[in-house]
C-alpha positions in Angstrom: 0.0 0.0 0.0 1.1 3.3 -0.7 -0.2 5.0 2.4 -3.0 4.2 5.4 -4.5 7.1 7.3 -6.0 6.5 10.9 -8.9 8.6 11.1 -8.7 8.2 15.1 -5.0 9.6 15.6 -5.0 12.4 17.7 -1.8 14.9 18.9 -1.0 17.3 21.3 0.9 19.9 22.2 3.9 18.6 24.5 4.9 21.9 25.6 1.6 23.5 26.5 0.4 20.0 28.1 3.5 20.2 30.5 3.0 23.8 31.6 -0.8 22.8 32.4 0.6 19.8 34.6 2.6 21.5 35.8 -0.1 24.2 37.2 -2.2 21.5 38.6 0.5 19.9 40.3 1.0 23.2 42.1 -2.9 23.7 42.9 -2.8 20.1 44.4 -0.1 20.8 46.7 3.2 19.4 44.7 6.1 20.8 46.2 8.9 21.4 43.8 13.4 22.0 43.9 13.9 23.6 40.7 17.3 22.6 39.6 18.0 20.5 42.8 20.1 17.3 42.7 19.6 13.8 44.0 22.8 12.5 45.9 21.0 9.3 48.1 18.3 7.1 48.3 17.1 7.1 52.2 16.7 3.6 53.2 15.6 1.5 56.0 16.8 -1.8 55.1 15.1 -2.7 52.3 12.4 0.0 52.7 12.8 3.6 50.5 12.2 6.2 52.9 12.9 9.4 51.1 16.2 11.2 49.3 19.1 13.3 50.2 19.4 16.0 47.8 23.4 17.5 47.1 22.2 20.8 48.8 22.1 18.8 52.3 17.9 18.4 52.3 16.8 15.1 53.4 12.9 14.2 51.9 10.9 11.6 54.0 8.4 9.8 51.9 6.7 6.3 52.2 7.7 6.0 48.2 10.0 7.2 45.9 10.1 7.1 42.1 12.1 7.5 39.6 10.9 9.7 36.9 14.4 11.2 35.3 13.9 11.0 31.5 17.3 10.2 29.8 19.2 11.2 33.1 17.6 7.8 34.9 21.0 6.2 34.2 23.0 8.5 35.3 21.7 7.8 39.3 24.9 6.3 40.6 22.7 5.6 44.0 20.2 3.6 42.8 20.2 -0.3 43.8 20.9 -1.6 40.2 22.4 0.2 37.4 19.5 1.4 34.5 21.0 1.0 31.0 18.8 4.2 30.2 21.0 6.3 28.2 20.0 10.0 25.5 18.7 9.4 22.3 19.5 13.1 21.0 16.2 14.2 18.8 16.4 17.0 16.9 13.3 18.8 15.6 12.5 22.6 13.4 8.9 24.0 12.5 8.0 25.7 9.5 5.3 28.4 9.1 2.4 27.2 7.2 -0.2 29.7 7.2 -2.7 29.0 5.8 -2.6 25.4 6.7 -0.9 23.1 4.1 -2.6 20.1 5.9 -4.9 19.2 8.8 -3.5 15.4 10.0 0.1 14.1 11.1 1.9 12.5 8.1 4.5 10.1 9.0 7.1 8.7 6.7 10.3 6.4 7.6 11.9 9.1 7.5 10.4 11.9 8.6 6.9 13.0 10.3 5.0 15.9 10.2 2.8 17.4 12.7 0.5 20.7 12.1 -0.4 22.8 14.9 -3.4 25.4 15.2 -1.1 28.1 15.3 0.1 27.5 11.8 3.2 26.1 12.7 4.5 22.3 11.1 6.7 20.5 13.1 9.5 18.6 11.4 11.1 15.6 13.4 13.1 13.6 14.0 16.5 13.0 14.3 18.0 9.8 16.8 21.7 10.2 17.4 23.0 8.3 20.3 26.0 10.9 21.0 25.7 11.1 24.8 24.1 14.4 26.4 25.7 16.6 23.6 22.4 18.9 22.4 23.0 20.6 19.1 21.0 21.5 16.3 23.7 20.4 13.4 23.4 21.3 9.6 23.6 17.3 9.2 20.6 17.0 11.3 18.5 19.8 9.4 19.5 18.2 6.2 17.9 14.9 7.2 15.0 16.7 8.7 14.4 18.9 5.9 14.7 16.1 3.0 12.4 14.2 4.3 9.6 16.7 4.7 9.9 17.8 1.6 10.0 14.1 0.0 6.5 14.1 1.9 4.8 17.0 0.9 7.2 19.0 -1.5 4.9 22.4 -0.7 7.3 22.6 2.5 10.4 23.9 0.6 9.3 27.2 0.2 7.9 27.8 4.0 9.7 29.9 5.9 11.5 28.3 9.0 10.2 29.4 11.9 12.4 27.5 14.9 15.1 24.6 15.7 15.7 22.5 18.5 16.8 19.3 20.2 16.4 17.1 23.2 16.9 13.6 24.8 14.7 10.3 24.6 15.2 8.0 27.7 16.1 4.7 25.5 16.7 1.3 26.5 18.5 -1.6 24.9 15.4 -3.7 24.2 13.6 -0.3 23.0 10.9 -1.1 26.4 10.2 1.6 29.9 11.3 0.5 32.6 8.1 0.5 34.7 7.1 -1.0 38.6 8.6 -1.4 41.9 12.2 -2.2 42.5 12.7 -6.3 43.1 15.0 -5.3 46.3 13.6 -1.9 47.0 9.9 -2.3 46.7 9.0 1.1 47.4 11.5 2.4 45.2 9.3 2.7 41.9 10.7 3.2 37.9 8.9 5.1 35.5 11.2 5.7 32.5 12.7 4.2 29.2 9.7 5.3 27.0 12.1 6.6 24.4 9.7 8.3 21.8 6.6 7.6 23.8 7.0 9.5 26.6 4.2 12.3 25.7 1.8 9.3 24.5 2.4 6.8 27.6 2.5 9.2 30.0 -1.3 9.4 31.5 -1.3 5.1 30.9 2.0 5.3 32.9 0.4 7.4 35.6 -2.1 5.2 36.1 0.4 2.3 36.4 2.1 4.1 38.6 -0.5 5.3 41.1 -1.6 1.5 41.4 2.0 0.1 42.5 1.9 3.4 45.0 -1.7 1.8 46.1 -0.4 -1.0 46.6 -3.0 -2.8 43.7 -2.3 -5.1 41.1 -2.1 -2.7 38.1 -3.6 -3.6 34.6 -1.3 -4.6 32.9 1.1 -7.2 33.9 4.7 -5.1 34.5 7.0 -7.8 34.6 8.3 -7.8 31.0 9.1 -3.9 31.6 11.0 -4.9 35.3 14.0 -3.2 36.4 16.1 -6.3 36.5 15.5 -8.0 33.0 18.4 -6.6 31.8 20.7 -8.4 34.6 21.1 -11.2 32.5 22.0 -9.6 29.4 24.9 -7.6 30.9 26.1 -10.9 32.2 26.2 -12.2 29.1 28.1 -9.3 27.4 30.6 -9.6 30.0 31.8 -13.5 29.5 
């Protein structure tokens, strides 16, 4: 087939969704430390009891997770290493006004995304070259040849904005998701790689019902913190 379109594919905008969390989080009584890093995991035996952040503050709390995006490997404290390591993404948006197109069109690759505001996002790139965020002519390139192998309209748009980021990615391409085997109240939520945005309400839910102490939904042992114990074994003999 030359093409399939999915009537029921929706989008949404990532940074305007996070701002709005991040509001309501605030109305229901979230605490935040902008900028503040985590040295220790508190324990009691085998229990999580809270972290020590670098600026000497010590958090008590019955659970704690692990939410850190492409940074969740770099927790030296944890009680197992996470293979979670950046997936640099780099993205630009094009001014389409009037619209060009109303649906997302996805391509091997490239994919486009119209927004209401007349912008077209272009993305995107996956470079595993550690925490180095650029936006490179190679990268633009890539972007840009494959929108306009898409919809050949988008050459002549003016460009309106680049950018990058980091993907959380994992060797088997799976989140790690569920309570620590040794550390049951330590609980992972990370590893979605590009599907953070989309997963993250199911994850929330997945989440809340470890936290509750109920069995959640869907089984989370294929997505368990130590399945890839065996693997580094392996590697090393």
């Amino acid at each position: 087939r030359m093409a399939l379109r999915f009537p029921g594919d929706h989008q949404v905008e990532n940074r305007a969704m996070a701002t709005a969390l991040w509001s309501a989080a605030a109305r229901a009584g979230a605490e935040f430390r902008i900028g503040a890093q985590a040295a220790a995991l508190l324990r009691d035996g085998d229990h999580a009891t809270g972290l020590l952040l670098a600026g000497g503050e010590r958090i008590s709390a019955g659970h704690v997770v692990l939410a850190a995006g492409a940074w969740s490997g770099q927790m030296g404290w944890l009680p197992r290493a996470l293979p979670v390591e950046p997936v640099h993404g780099q993205l630009l948006s094009l001014e389409a006004v009037p619209p060009v197109f109303r649906h997302v069109v996805d391509s091997p690759r490239a994919y486009l995304v119209p927004r209401g505001d007349g912008r077209v996002i272009v993305g995107a790139t996956a470079e595993r070259v550690g925490f180095r965020k650029a936006v490179t002519p190679r990268g633009l390139r890539a972007l840009i040849d494959g929108a306009v192998e898409i919809a050949p309209v988008l050459e002549g748009l003016p460009l309106r904005e680049t950018w990058s980021g980091f993907r959380p990615g994992t060797p088997d391409g799976l989140p790690v998701l569920g309570a620590d085997p040794d550390v049951p109240s330590l609980v992972y939520a990370t590893g979605h790689y590009r599907n953070g945005v989309l997963l993250a309400p199911l994850t929330g839910e997945l989440v809340g019902s470890v936290l509750r102490g109920e069995t959640p939904e869907i089984d989370l042992a294929p997505y368990a913190a130590d399945r890839f114990a065996g693997a580094e074994e392996h590697a090393s003999v």
